[in-house]
MARGUDREN-247165 format. One record per residue (C-alpha): residue in one letter; x, y, z. Coordinates in steps of 0.001 Angstrom, whole numbers. Layout:
# MARGUDREN-247165
<pt "a" <X Y Z>>
...
***
This chain:
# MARGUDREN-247165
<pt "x" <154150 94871 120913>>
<pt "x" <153007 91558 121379>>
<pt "x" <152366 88950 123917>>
<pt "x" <151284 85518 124323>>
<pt "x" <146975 85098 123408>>
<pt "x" <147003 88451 122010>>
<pt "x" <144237 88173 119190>>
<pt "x" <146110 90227 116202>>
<pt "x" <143465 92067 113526>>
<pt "x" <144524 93471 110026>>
<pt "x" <143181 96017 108249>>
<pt "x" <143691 97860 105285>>
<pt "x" <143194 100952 104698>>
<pt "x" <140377 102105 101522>>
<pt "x" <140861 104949 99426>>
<pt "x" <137257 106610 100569>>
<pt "x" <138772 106674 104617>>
<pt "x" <142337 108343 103490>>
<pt "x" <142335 111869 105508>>
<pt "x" <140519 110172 108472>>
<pt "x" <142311 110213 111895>>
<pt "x" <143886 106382 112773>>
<pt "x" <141362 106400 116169>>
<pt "x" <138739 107907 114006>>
<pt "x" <139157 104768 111333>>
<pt "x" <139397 102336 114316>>
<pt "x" <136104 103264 116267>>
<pt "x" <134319 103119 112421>>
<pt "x" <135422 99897 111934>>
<pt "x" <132862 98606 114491>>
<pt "x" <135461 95620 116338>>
<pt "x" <135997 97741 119032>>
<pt "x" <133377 98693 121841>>
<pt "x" <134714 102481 122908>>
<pt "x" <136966 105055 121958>>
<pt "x" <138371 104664 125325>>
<pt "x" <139943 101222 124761>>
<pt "x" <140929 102343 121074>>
<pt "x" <143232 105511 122579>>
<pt "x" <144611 102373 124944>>
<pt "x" <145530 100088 122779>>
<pt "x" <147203 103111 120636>>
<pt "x" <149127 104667 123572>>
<pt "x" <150208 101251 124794>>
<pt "x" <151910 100811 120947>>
<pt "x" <149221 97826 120105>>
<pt "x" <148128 99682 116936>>
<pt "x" <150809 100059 114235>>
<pt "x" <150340 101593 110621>>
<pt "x" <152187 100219 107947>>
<pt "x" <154650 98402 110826>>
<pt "x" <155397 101459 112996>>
<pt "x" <153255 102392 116172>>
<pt "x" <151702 105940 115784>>
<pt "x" <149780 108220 117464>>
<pt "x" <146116 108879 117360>>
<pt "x" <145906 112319 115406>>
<pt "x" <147703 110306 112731>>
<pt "x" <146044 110824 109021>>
<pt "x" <145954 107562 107192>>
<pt "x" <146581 107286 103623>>
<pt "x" <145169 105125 101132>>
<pt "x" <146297 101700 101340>>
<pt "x" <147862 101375 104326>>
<pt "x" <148072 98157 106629>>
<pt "x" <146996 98543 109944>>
<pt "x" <147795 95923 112685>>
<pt "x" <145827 95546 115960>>
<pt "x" <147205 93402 119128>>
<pt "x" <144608 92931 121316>>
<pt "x" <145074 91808 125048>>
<pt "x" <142974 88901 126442>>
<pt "x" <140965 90392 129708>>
<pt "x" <142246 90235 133073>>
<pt "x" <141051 88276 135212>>
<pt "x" <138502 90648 137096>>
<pt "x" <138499 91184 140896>>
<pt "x" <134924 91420 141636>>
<pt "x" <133821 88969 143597>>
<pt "x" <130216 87136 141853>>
<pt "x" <127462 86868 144426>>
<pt "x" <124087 84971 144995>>
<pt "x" <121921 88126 144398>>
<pt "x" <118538 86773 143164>>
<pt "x" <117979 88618 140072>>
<pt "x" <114806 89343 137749>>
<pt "x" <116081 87819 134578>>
<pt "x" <113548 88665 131530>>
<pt "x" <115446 86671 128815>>
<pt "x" <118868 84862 128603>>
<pt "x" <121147 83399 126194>>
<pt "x" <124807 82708 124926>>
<pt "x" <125340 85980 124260>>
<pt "x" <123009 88677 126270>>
<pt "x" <121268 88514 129094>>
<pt "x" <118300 90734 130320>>
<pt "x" <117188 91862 133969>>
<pt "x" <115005 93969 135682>>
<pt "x" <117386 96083 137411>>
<pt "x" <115543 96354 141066>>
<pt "x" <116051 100323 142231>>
<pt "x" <118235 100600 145151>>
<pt "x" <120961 98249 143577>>
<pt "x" <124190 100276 141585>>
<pt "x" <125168 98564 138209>>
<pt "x" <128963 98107 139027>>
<pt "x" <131014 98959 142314>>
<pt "x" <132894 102158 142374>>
<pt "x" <134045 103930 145721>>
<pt "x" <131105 102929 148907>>
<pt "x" <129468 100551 146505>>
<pt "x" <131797 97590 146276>>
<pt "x" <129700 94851 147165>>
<pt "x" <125855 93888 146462>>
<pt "x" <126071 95431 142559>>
<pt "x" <123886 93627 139468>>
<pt "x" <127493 93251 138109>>
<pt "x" <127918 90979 141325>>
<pt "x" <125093 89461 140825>>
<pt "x" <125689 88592 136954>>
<pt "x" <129421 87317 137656>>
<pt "x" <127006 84986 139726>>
<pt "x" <124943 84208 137794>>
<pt "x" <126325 84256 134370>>
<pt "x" <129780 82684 135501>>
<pt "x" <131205 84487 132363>>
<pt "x" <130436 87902 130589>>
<pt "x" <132118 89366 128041>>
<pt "x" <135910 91159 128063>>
<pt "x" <137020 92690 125378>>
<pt "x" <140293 94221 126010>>
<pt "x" <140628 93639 129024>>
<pt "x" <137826 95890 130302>>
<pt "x" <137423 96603 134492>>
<pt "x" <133262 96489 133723>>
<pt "x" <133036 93003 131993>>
<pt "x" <129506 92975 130123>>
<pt "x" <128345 96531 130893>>
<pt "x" <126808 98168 127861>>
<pt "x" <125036 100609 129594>>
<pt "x" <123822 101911 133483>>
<pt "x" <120517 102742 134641>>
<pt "x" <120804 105261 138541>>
<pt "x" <120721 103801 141464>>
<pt "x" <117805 104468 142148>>
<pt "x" <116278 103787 138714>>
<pt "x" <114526 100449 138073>>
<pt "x" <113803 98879 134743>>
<pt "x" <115079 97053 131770>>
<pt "x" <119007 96444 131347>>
<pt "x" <121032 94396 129248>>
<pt "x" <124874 93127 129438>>
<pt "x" <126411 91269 127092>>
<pt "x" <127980 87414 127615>>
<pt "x" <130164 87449 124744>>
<pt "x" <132417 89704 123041>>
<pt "x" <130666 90010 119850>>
<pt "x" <127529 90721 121246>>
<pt "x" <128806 93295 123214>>
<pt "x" <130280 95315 120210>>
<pt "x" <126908 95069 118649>>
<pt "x" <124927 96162 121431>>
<pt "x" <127871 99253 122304>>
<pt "x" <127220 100164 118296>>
<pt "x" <123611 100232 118466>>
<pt "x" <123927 102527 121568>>
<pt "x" <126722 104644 119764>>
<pt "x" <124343 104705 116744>>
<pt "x" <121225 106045 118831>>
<pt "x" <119377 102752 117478>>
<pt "x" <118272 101554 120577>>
<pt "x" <114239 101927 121597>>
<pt "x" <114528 103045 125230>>
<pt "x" <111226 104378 126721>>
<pt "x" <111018 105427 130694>>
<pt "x" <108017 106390 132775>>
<pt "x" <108508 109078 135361>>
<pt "x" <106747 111661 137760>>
<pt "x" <107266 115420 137603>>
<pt "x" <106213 117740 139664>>
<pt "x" <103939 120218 138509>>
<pt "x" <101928 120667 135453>>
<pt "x" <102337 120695 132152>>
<pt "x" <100717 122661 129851>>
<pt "x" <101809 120861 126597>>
<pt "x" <101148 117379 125643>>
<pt "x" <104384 116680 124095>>
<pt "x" <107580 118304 124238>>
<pt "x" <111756 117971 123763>>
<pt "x" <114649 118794 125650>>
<pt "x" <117510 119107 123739>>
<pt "x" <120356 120988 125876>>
<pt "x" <124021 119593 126101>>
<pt "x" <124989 118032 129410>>
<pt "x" <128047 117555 131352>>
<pt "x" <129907 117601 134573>>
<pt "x" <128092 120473 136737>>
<pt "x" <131230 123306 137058>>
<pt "x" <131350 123120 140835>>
<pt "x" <129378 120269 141980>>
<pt "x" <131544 117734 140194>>
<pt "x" <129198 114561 141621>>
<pt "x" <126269 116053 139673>>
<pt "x" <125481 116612 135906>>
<pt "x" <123993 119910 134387>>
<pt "x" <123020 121983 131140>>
<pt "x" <125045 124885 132112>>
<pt "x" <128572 123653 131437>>
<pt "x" <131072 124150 128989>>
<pt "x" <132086 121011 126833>>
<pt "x" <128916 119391 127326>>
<pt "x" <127629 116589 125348>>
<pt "x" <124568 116449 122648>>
<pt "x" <121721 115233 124864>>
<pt "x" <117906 114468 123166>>
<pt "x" <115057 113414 125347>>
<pt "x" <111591 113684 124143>>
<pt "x" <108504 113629 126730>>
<pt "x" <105118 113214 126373>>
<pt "x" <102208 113502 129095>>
<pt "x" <100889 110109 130131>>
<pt "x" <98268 111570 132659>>
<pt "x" <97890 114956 134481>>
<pt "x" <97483 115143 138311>>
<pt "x" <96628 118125 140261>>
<pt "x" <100048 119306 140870>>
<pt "x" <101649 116721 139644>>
<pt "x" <102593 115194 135805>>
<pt "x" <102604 111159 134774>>
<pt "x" <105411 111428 131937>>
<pt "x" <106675 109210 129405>>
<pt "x" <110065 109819 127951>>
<pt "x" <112300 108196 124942>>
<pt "x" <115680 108308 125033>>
<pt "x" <117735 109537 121389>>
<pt "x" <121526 110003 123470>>
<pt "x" <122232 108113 127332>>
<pt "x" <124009 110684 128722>>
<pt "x" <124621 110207 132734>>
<pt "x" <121761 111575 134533>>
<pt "x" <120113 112644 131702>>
<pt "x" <116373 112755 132591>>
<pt "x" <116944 114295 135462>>
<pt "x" <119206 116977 134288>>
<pt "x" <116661 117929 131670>>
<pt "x" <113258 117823 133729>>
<pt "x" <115030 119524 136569>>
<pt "x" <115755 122382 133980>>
<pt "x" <112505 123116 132566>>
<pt "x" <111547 123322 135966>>
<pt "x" <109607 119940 136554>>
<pt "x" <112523 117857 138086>>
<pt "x" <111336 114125 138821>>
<pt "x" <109802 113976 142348>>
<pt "x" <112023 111534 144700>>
<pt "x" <114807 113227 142757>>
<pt "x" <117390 113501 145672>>
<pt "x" <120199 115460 143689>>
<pt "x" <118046 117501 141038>>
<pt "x" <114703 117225 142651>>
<pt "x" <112544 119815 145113>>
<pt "x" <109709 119822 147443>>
<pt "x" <107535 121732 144876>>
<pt "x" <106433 125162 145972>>
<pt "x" <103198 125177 148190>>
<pt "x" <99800 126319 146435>>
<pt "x" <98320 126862 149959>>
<pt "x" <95927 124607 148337>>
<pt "x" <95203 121643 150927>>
<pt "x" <95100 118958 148188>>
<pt "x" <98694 119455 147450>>
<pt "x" <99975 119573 151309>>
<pt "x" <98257 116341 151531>>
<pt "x" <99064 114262 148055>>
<pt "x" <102913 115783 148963>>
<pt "x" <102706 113956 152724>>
<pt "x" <101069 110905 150954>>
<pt "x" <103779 110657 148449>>
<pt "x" <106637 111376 151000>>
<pt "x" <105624 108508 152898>>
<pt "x" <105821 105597 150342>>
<pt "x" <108619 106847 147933>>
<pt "x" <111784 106466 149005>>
<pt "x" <113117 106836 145388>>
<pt "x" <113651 108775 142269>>
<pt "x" <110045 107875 140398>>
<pt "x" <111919 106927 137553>>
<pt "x" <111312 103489 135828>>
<pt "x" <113088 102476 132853>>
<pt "x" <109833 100653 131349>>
<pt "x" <111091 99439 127747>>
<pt "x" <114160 98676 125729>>
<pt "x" <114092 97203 122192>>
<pt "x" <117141 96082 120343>>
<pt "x" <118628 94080 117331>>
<pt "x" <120007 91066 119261>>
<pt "x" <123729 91868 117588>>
<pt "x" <124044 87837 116883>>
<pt "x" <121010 86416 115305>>
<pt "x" <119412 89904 113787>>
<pt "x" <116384 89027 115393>>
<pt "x" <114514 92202 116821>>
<pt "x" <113617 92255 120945>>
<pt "x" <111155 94097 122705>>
<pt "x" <111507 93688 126645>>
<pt "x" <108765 95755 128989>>
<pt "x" <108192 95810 132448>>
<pt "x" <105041 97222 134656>>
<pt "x" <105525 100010 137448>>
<pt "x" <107240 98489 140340>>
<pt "x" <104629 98013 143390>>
<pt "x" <106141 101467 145382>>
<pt "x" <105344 103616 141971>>
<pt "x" <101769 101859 141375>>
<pt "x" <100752 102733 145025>>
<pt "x" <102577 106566 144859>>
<pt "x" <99824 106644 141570>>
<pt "x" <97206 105499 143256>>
<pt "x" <97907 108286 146680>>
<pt "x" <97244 110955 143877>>
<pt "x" <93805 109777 141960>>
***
């Protein structure tokens, strides 16, 4: 099945991947950015093994020629719009932004307008579709209400690299959040599988069957009286995943509005009033995604981006020394 500016790829099968499933083979080989558009492209009779389509269970055999007709993108729907946006660095291939909080990555259903993606169509006038993706650049998401460090990709081949380095857990990603409570350990993991939450389908949790592998490691920036300043790095990106972890050790991330909870009252006065304090300037998840480091997937070269606490999170600090 082929069509006209369909970009064909060959490959051949080596004697050390014989056994290996055909979408197995495909998402090693590193010239595709998902499973996702790999199981496409073989249900849609694009991928065919020694000149016959096949399915994706199929077990390839030493030497076999494989033959890959790739769609050019669609032309996307989303309309580009003159968002001012934070841009940390920028070139052919990537670009990188401090993702304001309050502002959703891509439009889905009651967030079709007003997006970074918006803005970047804007922007960028071109980012990268490989396969005709819906999400043109997107690499990865940071909340809604998370701020921080994001990158897209502007060309195709930078966005494999980038998706690989993400697949391959490669990635330096560092966040800064408060927790309520205390914490009597300095350092700590959470290391529980997530996934869709069994009955609250808009929210992620621990206690699900099927979930994914899910690593975030924490250590304690600064101690409050009932609160925690926390650091965390970032080994998987599963959806929600801070959150979902801190909420379950029982420290969710204050401004949390779907894991979080006022914190139980000490009948100490200090707490009543840090609480009030807090209430009244955060009007967000404190959760800032402070630092991402990266390979840039053309040139090799190694980038570190950081960004300070956003002025709401400096002055919610400074309600609580």
């Amino acid at each position: 099945m082929t069509g006209e500016n369909e970009k064909t790829i060959l490959v051949r099968v080596k004697e050390a991947d014989a056994g290996l499933r055909l979408d197995q083979f495909l998402a090693q080989s590193g010239r595709f950015p998902s499973r996702h558009q790999i199981q496409q492209l073989i249900l849609e009779d694009r991928v065919w093994v020694d000149n016959r389509p096949t399915k994706p269970s199929y077990r390839l055999k030493a030497f076999q020629s494989i033959r890959i007709s790739v769609p050019p993108p669609k032309e996307t729907a989303l309309m580009p719009e003159p968002i001012p946006l934070p841009i940390l660095y920028e070139d052919d291939d990537l670009i990188v932004v401090n993702k304001p909080a309050g502002m959703v990555v891509h439009p889905a259903a009651g967030n079709e307008r007003g997006t970074l993606l918006n803005a970047l169509l804007y922007h960028c006038k071109g980012l990268s579709g490989i396969g005709g993706i819906i999400r043109p650049g997107i690499v990865h998401r940071l909340d809604k209400g998370t701020s921080g460090v994001l990158v897209a990709a502007k060309s195709d081949s930078a966005h494999i690299g980038l998706v690989r380095q993400f697949q391959h857990h490669s990635i330096l990603r560092e966040y800064v959040g408060l927790v309520a409570g205390t914490l009597e350990t300095a350092t700590g993991s959470a290391e529980k599988p997530i996934g869709r939450h069994p009955i609250e389908r808009k929210k992620m949790s621990t206690r699900t069957s099927g979930g994914k592998s899910a690593v975030t490691h924490w250590k304690v920036e600064r101690r409050f009286s009932h609160f925690t300043l926390m650091r965390f790095t970032l080994k998987t990106g599963r959806t929600h995943q801070i959150r979902v972890h801190m909420a379950d050790i029982g420290h969710p991330i204050v401004g949390d509005p779907t894991y979080g909870r006022r914190p139980g009252s000490t009948g100490v006065s200090t707490f009543e009033a840090q609480w009030k304090a807090l209430k009244s300037i955060l009007h967000r998840p404190f959760l800032h995604a402070e630092k991402l480091g990266f390979t840039h997937p053309v040139t090799n070269t190694f980038m570190l981006f950081s960004v300070p606490l956003p002025h709401e999170l400096a002055a919610a600090l400074e309600t609580l020394a």
